[in-house]
N, C-alpha and C positions, 0 to 999 in steps of 0.2 A: 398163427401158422408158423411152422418151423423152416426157415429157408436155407438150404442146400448150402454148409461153409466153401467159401473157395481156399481159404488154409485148410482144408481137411488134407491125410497123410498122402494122399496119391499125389496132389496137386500140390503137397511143399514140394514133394520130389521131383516135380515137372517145374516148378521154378525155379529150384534149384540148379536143375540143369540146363535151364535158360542161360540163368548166370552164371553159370560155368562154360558158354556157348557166348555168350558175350564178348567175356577175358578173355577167350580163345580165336575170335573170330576172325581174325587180323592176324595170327604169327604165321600162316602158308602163304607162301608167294601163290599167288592165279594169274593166269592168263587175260594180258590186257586186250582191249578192243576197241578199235576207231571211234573217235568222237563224232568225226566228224558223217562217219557213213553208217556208224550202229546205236548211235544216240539221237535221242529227241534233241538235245544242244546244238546237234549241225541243221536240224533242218524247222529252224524259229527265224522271223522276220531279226532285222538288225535291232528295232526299236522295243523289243521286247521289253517289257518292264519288271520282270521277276523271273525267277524258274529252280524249283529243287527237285534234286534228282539223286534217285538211289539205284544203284545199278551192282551188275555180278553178281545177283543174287545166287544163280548155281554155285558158281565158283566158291562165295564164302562158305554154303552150305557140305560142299566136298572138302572144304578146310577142316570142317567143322570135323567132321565124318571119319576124315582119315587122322585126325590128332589120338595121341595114343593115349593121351591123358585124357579125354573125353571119354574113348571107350574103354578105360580101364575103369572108368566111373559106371556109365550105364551096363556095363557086363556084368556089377555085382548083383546077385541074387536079389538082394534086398531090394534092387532098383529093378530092376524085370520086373518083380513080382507087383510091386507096387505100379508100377506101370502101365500092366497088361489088365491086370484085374479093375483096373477102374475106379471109382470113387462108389461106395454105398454112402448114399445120402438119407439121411431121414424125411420123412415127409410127414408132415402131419395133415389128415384125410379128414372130412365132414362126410358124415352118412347119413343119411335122412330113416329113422329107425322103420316108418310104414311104408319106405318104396325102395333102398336099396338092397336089404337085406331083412332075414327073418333074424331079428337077437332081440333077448328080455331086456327092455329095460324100466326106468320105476314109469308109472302111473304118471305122473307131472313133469316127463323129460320125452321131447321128440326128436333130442339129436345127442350121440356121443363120437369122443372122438380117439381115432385108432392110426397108430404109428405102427408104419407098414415100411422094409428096404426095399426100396428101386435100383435096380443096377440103371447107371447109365456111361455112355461113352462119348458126351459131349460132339465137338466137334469131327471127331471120328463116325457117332455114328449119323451125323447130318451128311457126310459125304456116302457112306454107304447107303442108305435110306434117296439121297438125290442120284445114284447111280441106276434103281430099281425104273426112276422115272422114263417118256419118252425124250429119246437124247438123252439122257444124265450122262451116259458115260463120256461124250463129246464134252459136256460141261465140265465134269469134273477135269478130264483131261486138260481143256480151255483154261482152266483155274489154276492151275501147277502149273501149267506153261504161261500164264499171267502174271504168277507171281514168282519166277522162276528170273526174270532179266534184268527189267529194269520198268521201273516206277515213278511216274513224276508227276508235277501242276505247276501249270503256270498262265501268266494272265498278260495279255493283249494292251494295245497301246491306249485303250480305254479307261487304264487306272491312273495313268497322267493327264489325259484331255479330262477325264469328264470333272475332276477336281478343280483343274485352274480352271474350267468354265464355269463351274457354281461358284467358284469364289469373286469371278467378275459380275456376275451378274449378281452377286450377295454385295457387293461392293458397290457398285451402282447402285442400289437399292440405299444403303449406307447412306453412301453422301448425296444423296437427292433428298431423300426423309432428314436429313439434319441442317439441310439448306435452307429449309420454308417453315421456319417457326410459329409464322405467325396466320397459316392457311389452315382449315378446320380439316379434318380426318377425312370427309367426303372430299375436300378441294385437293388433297394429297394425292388420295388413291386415282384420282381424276388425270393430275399429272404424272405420278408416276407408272402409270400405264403409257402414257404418251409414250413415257421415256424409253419405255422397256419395249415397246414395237419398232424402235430408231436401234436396238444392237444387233450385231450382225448374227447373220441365221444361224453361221454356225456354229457360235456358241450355245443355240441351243440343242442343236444336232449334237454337238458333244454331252451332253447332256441323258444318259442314260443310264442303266445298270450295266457296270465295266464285267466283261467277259472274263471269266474262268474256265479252263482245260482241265480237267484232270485224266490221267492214262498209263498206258503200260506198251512196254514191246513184248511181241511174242512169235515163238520160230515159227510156229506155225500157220501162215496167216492166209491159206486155203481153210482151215480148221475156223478162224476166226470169221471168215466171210461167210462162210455155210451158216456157224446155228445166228449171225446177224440175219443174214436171208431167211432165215427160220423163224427167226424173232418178229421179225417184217412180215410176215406171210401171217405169222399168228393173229399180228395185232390188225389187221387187216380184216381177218374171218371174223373177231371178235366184233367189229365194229358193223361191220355189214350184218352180221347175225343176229344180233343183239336188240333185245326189243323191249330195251330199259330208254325210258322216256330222256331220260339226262344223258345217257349214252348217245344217241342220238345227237341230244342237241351240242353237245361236243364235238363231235366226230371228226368235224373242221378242224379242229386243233391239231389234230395228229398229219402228221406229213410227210412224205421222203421228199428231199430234196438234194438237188446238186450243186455239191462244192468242189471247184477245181478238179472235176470230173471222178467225185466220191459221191455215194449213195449217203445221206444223214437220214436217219430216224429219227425227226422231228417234234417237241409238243411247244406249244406257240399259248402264253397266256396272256392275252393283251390288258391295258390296264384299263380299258373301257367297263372291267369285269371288274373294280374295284367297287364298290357301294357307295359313290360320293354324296349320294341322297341323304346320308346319314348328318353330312354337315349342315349343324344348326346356324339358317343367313336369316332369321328373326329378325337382329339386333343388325344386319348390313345396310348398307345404303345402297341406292343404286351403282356409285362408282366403285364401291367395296366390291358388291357382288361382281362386276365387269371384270377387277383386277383377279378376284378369284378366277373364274370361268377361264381368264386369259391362263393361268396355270394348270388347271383343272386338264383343259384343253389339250396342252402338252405333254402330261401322264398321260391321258387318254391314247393319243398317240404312237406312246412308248410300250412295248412287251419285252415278257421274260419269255427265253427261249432256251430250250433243252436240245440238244443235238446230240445224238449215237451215232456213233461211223465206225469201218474200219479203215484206215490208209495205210496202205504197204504194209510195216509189220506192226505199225503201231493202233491199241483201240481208242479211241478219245470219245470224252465224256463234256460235253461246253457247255453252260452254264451263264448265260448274260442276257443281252439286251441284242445282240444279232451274230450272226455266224458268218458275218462277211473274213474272220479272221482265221479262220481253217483253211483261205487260201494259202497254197505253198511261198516262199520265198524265192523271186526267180532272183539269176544273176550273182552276184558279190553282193546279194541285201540278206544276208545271213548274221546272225548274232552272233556267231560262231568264228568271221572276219572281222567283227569288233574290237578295235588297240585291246578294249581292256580283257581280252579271250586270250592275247596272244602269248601268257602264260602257261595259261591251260593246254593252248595246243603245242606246247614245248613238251607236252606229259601224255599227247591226245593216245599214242599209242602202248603207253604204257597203263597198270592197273589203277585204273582211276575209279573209285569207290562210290563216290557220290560228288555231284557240284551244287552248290547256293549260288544264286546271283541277282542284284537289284541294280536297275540302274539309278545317274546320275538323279534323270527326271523325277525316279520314282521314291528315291532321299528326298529331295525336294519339295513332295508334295506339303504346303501349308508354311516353306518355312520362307522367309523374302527376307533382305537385309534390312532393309527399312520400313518393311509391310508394318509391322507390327506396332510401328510409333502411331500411326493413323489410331488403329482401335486404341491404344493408351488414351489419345486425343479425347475421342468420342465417348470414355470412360470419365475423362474430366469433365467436359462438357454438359453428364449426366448429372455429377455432381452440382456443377454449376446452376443447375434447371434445380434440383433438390433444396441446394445451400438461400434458393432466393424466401423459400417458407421458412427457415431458421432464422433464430434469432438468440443470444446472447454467447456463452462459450459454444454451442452447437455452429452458429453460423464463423464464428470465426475457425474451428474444426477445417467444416465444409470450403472453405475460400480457403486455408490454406491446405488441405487435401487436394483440390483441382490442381494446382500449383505442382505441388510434388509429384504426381501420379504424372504429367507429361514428362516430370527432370525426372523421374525415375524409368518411364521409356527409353528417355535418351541416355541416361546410364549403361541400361541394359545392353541397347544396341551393342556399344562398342566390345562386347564379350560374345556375340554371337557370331558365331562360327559358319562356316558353309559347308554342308555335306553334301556327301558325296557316292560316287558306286562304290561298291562289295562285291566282290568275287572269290568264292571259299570252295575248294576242292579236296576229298580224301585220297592219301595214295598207299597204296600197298609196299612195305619193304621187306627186308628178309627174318628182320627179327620185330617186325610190331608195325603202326599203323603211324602215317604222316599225315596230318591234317595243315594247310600252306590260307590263309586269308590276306587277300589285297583289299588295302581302305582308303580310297582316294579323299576322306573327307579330310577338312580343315582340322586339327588338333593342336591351337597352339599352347594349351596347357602342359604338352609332352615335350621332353627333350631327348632326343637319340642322336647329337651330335658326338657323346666321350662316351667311354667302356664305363660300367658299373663298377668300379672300384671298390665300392663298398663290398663286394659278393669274397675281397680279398680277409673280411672281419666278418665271416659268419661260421665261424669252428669250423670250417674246415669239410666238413660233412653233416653236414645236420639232414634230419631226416625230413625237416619241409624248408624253405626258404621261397617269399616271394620279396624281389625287390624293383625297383625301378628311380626312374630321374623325372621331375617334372620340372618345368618351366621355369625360372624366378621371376614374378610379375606382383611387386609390391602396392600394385594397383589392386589386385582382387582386395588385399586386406580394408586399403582404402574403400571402396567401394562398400564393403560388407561396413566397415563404422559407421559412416557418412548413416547409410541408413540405418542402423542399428540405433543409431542417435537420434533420427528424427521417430522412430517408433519410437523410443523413450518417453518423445516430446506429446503424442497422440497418447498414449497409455497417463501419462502426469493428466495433459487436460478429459481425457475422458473419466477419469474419476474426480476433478474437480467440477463435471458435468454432472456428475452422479449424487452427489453430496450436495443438500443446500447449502445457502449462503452462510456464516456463521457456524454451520455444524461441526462438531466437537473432531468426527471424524477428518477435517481438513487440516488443522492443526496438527493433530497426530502424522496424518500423510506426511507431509508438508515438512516433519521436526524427522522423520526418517529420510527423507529425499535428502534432505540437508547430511546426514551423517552419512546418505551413500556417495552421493554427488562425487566429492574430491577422490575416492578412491578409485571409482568407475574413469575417473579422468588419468589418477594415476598407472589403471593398468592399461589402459588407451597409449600413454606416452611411452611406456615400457615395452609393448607390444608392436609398437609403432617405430621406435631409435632403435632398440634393443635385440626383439624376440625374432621380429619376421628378418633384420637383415644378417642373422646369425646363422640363417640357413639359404644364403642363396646358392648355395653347392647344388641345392633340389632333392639327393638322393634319398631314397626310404628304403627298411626293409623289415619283413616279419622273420623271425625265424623260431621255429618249433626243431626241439631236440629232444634227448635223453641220456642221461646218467645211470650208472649201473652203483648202485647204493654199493652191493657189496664189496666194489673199492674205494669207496667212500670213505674217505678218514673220521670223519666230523659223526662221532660216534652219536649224537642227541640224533640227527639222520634216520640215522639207517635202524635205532628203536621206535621214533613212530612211527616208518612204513615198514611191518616186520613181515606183512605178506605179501609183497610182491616187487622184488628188487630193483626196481627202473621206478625214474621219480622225471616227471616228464622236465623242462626247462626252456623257457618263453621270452627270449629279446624282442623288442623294438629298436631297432638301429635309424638313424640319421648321421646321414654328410651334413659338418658343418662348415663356415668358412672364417667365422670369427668367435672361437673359444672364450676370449673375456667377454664380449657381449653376450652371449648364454649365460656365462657362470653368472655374473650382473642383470641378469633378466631375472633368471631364476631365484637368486638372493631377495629380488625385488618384488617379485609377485607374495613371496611366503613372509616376508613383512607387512606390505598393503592387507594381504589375507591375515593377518594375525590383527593387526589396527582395526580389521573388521571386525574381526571376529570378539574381538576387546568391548569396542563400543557395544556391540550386538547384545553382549552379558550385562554391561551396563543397561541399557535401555529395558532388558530383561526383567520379569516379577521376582524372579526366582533370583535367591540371595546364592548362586552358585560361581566356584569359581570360572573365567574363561578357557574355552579351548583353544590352545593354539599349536602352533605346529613348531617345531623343536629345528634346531638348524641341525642338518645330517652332520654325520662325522665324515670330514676327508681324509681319504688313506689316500697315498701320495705311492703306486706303484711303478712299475716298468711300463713304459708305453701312455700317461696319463693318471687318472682320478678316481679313485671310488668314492661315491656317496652312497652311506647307508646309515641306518641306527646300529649303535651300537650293541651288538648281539650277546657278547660277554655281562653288558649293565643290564640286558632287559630279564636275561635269566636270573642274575639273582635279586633282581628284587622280585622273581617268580613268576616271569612271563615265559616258561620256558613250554610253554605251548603252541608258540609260532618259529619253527623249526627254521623257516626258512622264508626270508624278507626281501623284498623286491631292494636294487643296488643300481643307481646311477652312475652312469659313466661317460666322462668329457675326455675327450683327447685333442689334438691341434685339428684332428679331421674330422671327426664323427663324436658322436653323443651316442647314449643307449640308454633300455630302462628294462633290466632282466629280472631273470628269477630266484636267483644266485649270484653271489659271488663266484663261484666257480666256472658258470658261463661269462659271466662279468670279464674274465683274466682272457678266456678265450677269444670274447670280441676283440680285445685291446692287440692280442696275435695279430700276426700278419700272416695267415694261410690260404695259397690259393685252394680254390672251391674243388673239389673233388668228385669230379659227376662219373656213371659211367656211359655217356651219349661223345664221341669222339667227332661227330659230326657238329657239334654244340662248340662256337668259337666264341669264350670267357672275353678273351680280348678287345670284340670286336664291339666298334658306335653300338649301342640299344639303347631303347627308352623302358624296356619291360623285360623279366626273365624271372621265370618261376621254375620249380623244380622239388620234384616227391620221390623220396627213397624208397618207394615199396618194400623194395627186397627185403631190407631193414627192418624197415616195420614188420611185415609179416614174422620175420626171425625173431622180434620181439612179443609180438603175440600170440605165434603159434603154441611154442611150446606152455604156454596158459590152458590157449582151450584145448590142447589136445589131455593135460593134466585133467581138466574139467570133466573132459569125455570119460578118461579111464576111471575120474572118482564115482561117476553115475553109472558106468558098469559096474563095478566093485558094488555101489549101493543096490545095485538090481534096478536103477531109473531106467536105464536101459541097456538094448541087448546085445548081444556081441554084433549083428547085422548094421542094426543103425550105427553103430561105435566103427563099425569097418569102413561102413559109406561117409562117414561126416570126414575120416582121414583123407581117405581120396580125392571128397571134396576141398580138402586143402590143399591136397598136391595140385591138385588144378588153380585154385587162387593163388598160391604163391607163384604160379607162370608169370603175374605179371609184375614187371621188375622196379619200371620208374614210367615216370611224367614229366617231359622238362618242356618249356615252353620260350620263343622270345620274340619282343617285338623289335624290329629295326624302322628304321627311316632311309627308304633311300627311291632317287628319280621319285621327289614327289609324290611316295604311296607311303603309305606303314603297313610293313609287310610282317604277320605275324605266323611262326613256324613254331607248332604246335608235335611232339613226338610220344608216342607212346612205345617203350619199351618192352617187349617179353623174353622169358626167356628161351633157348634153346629146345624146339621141342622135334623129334624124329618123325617122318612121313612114311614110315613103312606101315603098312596094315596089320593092325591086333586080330586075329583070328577069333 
C-alpha cells in the first residue's frame, strides 16, 4: 500500500511557513495580562510541585499576521496556490475483481490493484465535516477559543508524598530482610508483615497514583459550560439507554461530582478490576501468601480517576488517584505568593509567554545526602553473601570488592550536590524574545564570582563563542585516579582469573603490564603536579569563526578551497594560571607517549620502524607562543596536501588549540568581544555566556544558496515561482539576528538570561 508523503509539495510549503512563523513569532510587542487574575499560575495551591504554561496565544498569532515579511511570503502565488489546492496523494486501492467492479482480468487472478488521486484537506477538512454535526459549530468554536489563550499541566502535591512514602516503606522493607539472615523465607515474610502493619497509615494513604491536570483558558466560559452540560446529558442517555451487557455493568463508574462547588464528569477505575488471580502463589507459603494479600489489599483499595470540569474560564482534565485537589486555594496559600514567584510577579503584568516551574520537593525526589551510602552498604553486603561460595583469585576479587564499593559510596557522597527549585519564564521585548531561568540547586562545580576575561581573546567577533568559568577543585581529578587505579587493579586480577595457572597467556599479560606500569604512573604524576594545577584560572572557551580566503595571503589556501571563499576556523581556548607548568606537562606527556610508543614497536612482530610524535616548532611572537609543525618542511618533502594544521598557543594567561595560525595571532589580541545585545554586560561576575552571530552567518550563507537557486532556474530544475518563494523565504530567516545567553550567581540562585535577537521588522498591514 502506498502511504500519503507528509514532504509532499503543499505540506514543504506549510512547513515552511511554520518556520518562517517560528523566527517571526517573538519580534511584535503584545499586550500583557495578569498573572495573577488571568493565569492558571495565580490560582494553584502554594505546594504545587510542577506547572508549564504557554499562553498569548492570540496575541503571538496577530504577531504573526501582521509581520510584513510573513505575508509578503504567503501572498506569492506560488504559495496560495499550493496552499489552497491541497495535497493529491496517491493511494493505492484493492478491488476484489467478482464484487467491486465489472473489469477483465486473467483466469488465475481475483484481485488487481488501481492507483486512483484523492483530494484531501487534512485537518481543514475534519473541522468543516465536525461543523455539519449536532453542536459542531459550538465545538469548533470551543476549539479556537481553547486553543486561542493559554495552555498548561500540572501535578498536585502527590508527586512528592507518594515518592518518599514508597521509599520508606521500600526501606523498611530493606533493613528488616537484611537484619535476619539466618530465619527461612516463611519466618521472614511472617515478620515482616508484623513490621509493616506497626507504620503509620499515612504513609500508606500517600501511596497512590499522583494526580495530573491538564487544561486550557477560554473567554468564553458560558460557551464551555453548555456543550460540558451537553456532554453530561449525552453520557447519561447513553448509559440509561444502553442495553449492552458491559455497559450496564459499568454504569457506576461514570459520575458527576462536586468539587468546591464545580460539576466534574467523572470515570472512577478501581484497582479491585485489576486480574490479581493471574498471580501464580503455587510455590508461596502460607506467610508469603499473607504478606502478598497485605498489598494486594491496598491496590485494591486504590483507583484511577478521570475528572472533566469547567471552573471559571478555565477547562481541566485530572488524571490520578483522587480529585480532592481541584479544590481552590483559599487565602495567601497560592503558588503564586511563593519567595520563589516573586520574580515573576516583578513581570506579572507585562507579556509573559510562557512559565516552567518545579519545586524544591519535587528536585528532591530520590536524592538524600547520605541516603544512598545505605544501598552501597547493602550492594556490599550482597557481595559478601556471594564471595562466601568463591574460592581462589575469585574470592579474594569478591572480599576486596565489598571493601571498595562502601569507600566508593563514601567518595561519592562528598560530590553530591543538593538540588533545588526552577523557575523559567518567557518575556516579550521590542526586537525578540527574553527567556529569564532561576536555579536554586547547589552547583559547586561553577564559579560566577570574576568577569569572563577570556571572552577578551576570542577575535573579537566571531560568529559562535561559548565560554564559561568552573570551579578549581583538584579533588575531582583525585578522586577520578584513586579509582581509576583500583579498576586497573580488578581488570589485571580478572584476567589472571581467566587464564589458568601456568598459561602462556599470563606471561605475555604480565611482560606488558610491566612495560605499561611506569608510564601510567608517570602520566599520573604529570597530570597530578603539573597539568591540573596549570589551570586553576577554570576558564574555557569554544570559539567558531571564518576567514574570507580571498584576502588571504597564503596563496596554497585559497588553491584548495577554489569554490567557495570562507574557510571556517576552530579555537579551544583555556585561562591558565601557570605557563611553565603547562609548557612542562605538555613536553612530558609527548615524551612518556613516545617511550610508549617505542616499547610498543619493540614488543611488536612487525620489523617496523616507531611512531612517535615530533616536538612542535616554537615561534616566539607578540603576546606569547606558537606551536605548530613546521609547514614550509612538510611541503616540501610533499605533504603539501594538508593546507592547514592545527597551532597551539601558551601565553602568561590562557593556552589555545586552533585551526590556523591566523586565528592563533587573533587569540593572542586583546579584543574586547563585539556583540550587538547592549543589555548584555561583558563586564559583569558570570559563570556561563554564550553568543551566535546569525546576521553574520546568514551573510555568509545566503549569498551561496541563493547562487544555488538561480543555477537550478538557469538549469530549468526549477521555476521562476519556487526561485521567487525560496528568496522571500530568506528574507524572513535572515530576521533573525543573534542568540546570546549568560549565567550569573547572585542572592544564592544562578540566574540564567537567555536573549534572542531579531531584526527590525514594521507593523503596518501588507494589503
Amino acid at each position: 500500500m502506498t502511504l500519503p508523503s507528509f514532504f509532499s509539495s503543499s505540506a514543504r510549503y506549510r512547513l515552511l511557513l511554520v518556520l518562517s512563523c517560528c523566527f517571526l513569532l517573538f519580534c511584535q510587542p503584545l499586550q500583557g495580562a495578569d498573572l495573577r487574575t488571568d493565569s492558571i499560575v495565580g490560582q494553584l495551591p502554594i505546594d504545587t510541585p510542577f506547572v508549564a504554561v504557554s499562553r498569548l496565544h492570540r496575541e503571538q498569532y496577530e504577531a504573526i499576521k501582521s509581520n510584513p515579511a510573513v505575508q509578503k511570503l504567503i501572498q506569492l502565488e506560488v504559495f496560495q496556490k499550493q496552499w489552497k489546492e491541497g495535497d493529491k496523494k496517491k493511494v493505492r486501492v484493492k478491488i476484489q475483481g467478482d464484487e467491486a467492479l465489472e473489469i477483465e482480468v486473467e483466469a488465475d487472478k481475483t484481485k488487481v490493484k488501481v492507483e486512483v488521486d484523492v483530494e484531501t484537506n487534512d485537518f481543514k477538512e475534519f473541522l468543516e465535516t465536525l461543523k455539519e454535526t449536532p453542536h459542531g459549530e459550538e465545538i469548533v468554536a470551543f476549539l479556537k477559543d481553547a486553543a486561542t489563550h493559554e495552555v498548561f499541566v500540572y501535578g498536585d502535591s502527590s508527586w512528592v508524598t507518594m515518592p518518599q512514602s514508597f521509599q520508606f516503606v521500600m526501606n523498611t522493607m530493606q533493613r528488616f530482610s537484611g537484619s535476619n539472615p539466618d530465619l527461612t523465607d516463611d519466618e521472614k515474610a511472617a515478620k515482616l508483615l508484623d513490621k509493616l502493619k506497626t507504620l503509620p497509615i499515612q504513609q500508606y494513604l500517600n501511596i497512590q497514583l499522583p494526580n495530573i491536570v491538564f487544561g486550557c483558558q477560554v473567554e468564553d466560559a458560558q460557551r464551555a459550560q453548555k456543550l460540558f452540560g451537553q456532554l453530561k446529558e449525552t453520557i447519561e442517555k447513553q448509559l440509561e439507554n444502553s442495553d449492552d451487557e458491559t455497559v450496564q455493568a459499568y454504569r457506576d463508574s461514570f459520575q458527576v461530582q462536586m468539587v468546591d462547588g464545580v460539576e466534574y464528569l467523572t470515570v472512577k477505575i478501581p484497582g479491585s478490576w485489576i486480574p490479581f488471580y493471574l498471580i501464580d502463589r503455587s510455590e508461596m507459603t502460607r506467610n508469603q501468601e499473607a504478606l502478598l494479600e497485605f498489598f494486594l489489599d491496598g491496590i485494591r483499595k486504590r483507583s484511577f480517576i478521570m475528572a472533566l470540569g469547567v471552573r471559571d474560564h478555565s477547562v481541566l482534565l485530572s488524571l490520578g488517584g483522587d480529585i480532592k485537589h481541584l479544590n481552590r486555594p483559599t487565602g495567601e496559600k497560592r503558588l503564586i505568593d511563593h519567595p520563589h514567584m516573586a520574580k515573576l510577579l516583578e513581570m506579572a503584568d507585562q507579556k509573559v509567554t510562557s512559565v516552567t516551574y518545579y519545586s524544591e520537593g519535587m528536585a528532591q525526589i530520590g536524592w538524600k545526602k547520605d541516603g544512598n551510602l545505605k544501598g552501597y552498604e547493602n550492594w556490599a553486603q550482597e557481595i559478601c553473601n556471594q564471595s562466601e561460595e568463591s574460592e581462589g583469585i575469585a574470592k579474594v576479587i569478591s572480599d576486596q570488592a565489598a571493601e571498595d564499593v562502601v569507600e566508593f559510596g563514601r567518595d561519592l557522597q562528598k560530590f553530591q550536590s543538593k538540588p533545588g527549585a526552577h523557575l523559567g519564564y518567557s518575556l516579550m521585548t521590542a526586537d525578540g524574545l527574553d527567556r529569564v531561568s532561576y536555579n536554586w540547586s547547589e552547583h559547586p562545580e561553577r564559579d560566577g564570582s570574576q568577569p569572563l576575561t577570556i571572552l577578551d581573546h576570542v577575535g573579537g567577533h566571531p560568529l559562535l563563542v561559548v565560554a564559561g568559568r568552573k570551579a578549581y577543585r583538584p579533588e575531582v581529578y583525585e578522586f577520578r585516579s584513586k579509582w581509576l587505579t583500583r579498576t586497573w587493579w580488578y581488570i589485571n586480577k580478572g584476567v589472571l582469573a581467566f587464564y589458568p595457572e601456568g598459561a602462556n597467556e599470563r606471561f605475555i599479560y604480565a611482560a606488558i603490564q610491566d612495560q605499561i606500569r611506569p608510564h601510567l604512573i608517570e602520566f599520573d604524576r604529570i597530570t597530578r603536579e603539573l597539568f591540573v594545577p596549570a589551570f586553576c584560572d577554570g576558564q574555557a572557551a569554544l570559539v567558531i569563526d571564518a576567514v574570507d580566503l580571498r584576502e588571504e595571503p597564503n596563496e596554497l589556501i585559497k588553491e584548495d578551497f577554489p569554490t567557495y571563499p570562507y574557510l571556517p576556523q576552530v579555537g579551544l581556548i583555556w585561562g591558565i594560571s601557570d605557563r611553565e607548568k603547562l609548557v612542562e606537562a605538555c613536553d612530558g606527556y609527548r615524551k612518556a607517549l613516545n617511550q610508549l610508543l617505542v616499547k610498543a614497536s619493540v614488543m611488536s612482530p612487525d620489523d617496523e620502524e616507531p611512531i612517535v610524535i615530533p616536538k612542535p616548532t616554537a615561534e616566539e611572537v607578540e603576546g606569547g607562543t606558537l606551536y605548530h609543525q613546521d609547514l614550509k618542511k612538510m611541503i616540501a618533502e610533499g605533504e603539501n596536501e594538508i593546507p592547514v594544521l592545527p597551532v597551539g598557543v601558551v601565553s602568561d594567561t590562557l593556552a589555545a588549540i586552533t585551526s590556523d595560525k591566523n586565528f592563533a595571532m587573533k587569540v593572542l589580541e586583546s579584543n574586547k568581544l563585539d556583540i550587538d545585545v547592549p543589555e548584555t554586560r561583558l563586564d559583569q561576575a558570570m559563570s556561563c555566556f554564550s553568543y551566535v552571530d546569525l546576521e553574520r552567518f546568514w551573510s555568509l550563507l545566503k549569498p551561496r544558496l541563493l547562487e544555488d537557486v538561480e543555477q537550478k532556474v538557469e538549469a530549468g530544475e526549477m521555476n521562476e515561482e519556487r526561485a521567487e518563494f525560496a528568496r522571500a523565504f530568506w528574507d524572513v530567516v535572515t530576521q533573525l539576528k543573534s542568540v546570546t545567553s549568560t549565567t550569573v550567581h547572585e542572592d544564592d540562585v544562578w540566574i540564567q538570561r537567555s536573549h534572542i535577537r531579531f531584526g527590525e521588522v514594521g507593523t503596518e498591514d501588507v494589503e
